[in-house]
C-alpha positions as CSV (number, residue, x, y, z in Angstrom):
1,X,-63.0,66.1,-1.8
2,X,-62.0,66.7,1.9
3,X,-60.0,69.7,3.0
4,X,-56.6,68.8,2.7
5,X,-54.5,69.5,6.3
6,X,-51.5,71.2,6.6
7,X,-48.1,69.4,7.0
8,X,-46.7,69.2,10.8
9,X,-43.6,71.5,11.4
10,X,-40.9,68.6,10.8
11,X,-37.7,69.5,8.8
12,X,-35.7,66.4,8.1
13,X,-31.9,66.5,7.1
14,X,-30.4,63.4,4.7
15,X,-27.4,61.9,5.3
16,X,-24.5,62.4,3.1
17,X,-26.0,65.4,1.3
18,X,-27.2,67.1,4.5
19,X,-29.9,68.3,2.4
20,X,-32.6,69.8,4.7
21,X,-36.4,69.1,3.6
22,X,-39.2,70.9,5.4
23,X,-42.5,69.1,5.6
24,X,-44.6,72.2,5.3
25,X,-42.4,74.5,2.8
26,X,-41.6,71.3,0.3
27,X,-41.1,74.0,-2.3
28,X,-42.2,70.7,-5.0
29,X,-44.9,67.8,-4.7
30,X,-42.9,65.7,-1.9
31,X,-43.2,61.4,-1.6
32,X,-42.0,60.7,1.8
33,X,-41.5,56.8,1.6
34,X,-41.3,55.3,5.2
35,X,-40.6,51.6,5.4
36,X,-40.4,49.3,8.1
37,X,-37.5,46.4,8.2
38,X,-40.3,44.4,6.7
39,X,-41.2,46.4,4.1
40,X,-37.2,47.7,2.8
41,X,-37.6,45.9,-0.2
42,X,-40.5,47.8,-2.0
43,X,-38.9,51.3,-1.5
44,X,-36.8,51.1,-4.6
45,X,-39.3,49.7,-7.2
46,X,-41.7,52.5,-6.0
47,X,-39.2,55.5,-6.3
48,X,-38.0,53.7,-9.6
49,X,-41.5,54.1,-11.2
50,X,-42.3,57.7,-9.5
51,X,-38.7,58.8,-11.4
52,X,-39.5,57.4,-14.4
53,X,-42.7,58.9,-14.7
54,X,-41.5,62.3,-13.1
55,X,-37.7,62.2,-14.3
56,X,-37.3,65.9,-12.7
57,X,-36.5,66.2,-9.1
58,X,-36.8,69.9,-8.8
59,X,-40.9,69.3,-9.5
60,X,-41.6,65.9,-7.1
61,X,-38.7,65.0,-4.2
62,X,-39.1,61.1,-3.5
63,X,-37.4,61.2,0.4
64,X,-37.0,58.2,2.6
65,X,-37.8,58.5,5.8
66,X,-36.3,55.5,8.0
67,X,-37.4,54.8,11.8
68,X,-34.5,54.9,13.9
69,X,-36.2,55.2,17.0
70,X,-35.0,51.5,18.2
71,X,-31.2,53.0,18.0
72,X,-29.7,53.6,21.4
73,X,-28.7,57.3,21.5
74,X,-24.8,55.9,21.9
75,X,-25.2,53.8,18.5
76,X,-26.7,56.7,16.3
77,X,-23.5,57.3,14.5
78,X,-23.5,53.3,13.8
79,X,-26.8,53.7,12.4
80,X,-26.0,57.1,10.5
81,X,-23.3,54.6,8.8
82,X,-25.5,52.1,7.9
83,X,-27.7,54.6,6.3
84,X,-25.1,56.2,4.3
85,X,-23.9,53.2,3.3
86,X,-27.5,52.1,1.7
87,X,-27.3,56.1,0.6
88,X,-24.0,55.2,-1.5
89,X,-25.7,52.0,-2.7
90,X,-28.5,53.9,-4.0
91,X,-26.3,56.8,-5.5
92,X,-24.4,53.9,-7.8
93,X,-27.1,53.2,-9.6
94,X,-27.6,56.9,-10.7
95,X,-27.3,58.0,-14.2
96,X,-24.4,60.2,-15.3
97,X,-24.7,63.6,-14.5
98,X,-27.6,63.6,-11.6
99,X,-26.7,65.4,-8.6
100,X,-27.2,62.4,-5.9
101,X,-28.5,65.4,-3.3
102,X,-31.4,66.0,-6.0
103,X,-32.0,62.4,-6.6
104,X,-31.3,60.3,-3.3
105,X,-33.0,61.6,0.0
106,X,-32.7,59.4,2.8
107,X,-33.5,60.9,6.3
108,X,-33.4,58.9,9.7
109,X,-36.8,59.5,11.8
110,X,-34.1,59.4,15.5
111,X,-38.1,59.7,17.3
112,X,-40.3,57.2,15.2
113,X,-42.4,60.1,15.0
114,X,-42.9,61.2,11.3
115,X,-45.9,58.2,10.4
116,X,-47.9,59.5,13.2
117,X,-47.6,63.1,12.7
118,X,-48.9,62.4,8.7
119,X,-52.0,60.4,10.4
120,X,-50.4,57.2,9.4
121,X,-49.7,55.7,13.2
122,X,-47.8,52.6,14.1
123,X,-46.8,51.1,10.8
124,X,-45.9,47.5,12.0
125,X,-45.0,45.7,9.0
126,X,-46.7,48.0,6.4
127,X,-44.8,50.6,4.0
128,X,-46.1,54.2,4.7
129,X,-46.1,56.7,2.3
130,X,-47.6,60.8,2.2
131,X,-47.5,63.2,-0.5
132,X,-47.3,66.5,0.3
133,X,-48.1,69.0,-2.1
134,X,-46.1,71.9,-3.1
135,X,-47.8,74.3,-0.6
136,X,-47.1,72.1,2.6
137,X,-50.8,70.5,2.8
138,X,-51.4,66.3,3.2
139,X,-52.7,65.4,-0.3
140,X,-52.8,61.7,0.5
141,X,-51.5,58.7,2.5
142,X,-50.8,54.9,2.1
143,X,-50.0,52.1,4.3
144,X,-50.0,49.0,3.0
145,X,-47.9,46.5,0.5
146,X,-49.0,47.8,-2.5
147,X,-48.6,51.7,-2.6
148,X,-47.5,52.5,-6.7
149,X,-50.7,52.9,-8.2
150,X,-52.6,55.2,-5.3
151,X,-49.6,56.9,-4.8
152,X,-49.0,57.7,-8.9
153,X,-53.0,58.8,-8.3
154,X,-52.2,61.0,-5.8
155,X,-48.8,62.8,-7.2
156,X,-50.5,62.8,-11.0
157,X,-52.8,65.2,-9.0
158,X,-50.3,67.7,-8.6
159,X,-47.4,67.6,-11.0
160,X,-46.8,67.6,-14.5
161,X,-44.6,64.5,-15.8
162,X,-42.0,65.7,-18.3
């Protein structure tokens, strides 16, 4: 097994809860989940099945991290709203009793720069996913259509599920 690398210096901020997540201090196994417009549609059956099998968000954080780089500076409080709005969306379907700034993290990427930093470049029309482990070092990456079962792989390498 390669030498994992350590995480670059990002910290991303959610909207709604403000909660702040730093790439290389995670403090838990972290999924970053980045989709493309293309690829919207497979974020939630993915985060569904990583829940399930790891109910506890205090041992893996499943953040999205959405490319906003194509918003004109002036228009980033439109997109902000649009996000939220998906972040409220998301937060309805919530069981009783779970904290929606433990369970939904949705960060805006303002630079497009978060894929390329985690080695995955350009993701066109693919879904891009890294798992960071609890120490702040790259234990894997995806891009692709089909991320559930090398991603479960990847996180069942460093958590417990409950």
């Amino acid at each position: 097994m390669s030498e994992r690398t350590q995480a670059p210096d990002i910290t991303l901020k959610s909207v709604v809860s403000n909660r702040q997540v730093n790439l290389r201090k995670p403090g838990a196994v972290l999924v970053l989940v980045m989709p493309t417009q293309a690829t919207t549609e497979a974020v939630n059956p993915l985060r569904a099945a990583l829940r399930e099998r790891y109910p506890d968000p205090a041992k893996v954080v499943i953040a999205s991290v959405v490319d906003l780089r194509q918003v004109p500076r002036l228009m980033r409080k439109m997109g902000e709203s649009a996000l939220a709005k998906r972040y409220e969306e998301v937060v309805a379907g919530l069981q009783p009793g779970q904290d929606p700034a433990q369970y939904v993290v949705m960060c805006p990427d303002w630079n497009g720069e978060v894929p390329g930093k985690l080695g995955l470049g350009d993701l066109g029309s693919e879904l891009g996913v890294a798992v960071i482990a609890a120490d702040g070092t790259i234990a894997g990456t995806y891009r692709g259509m089909e991320p559930l079962e090398t991603t479960m792989e990847v996180v069942a390498g460093l958590a417990t599920s409950d």
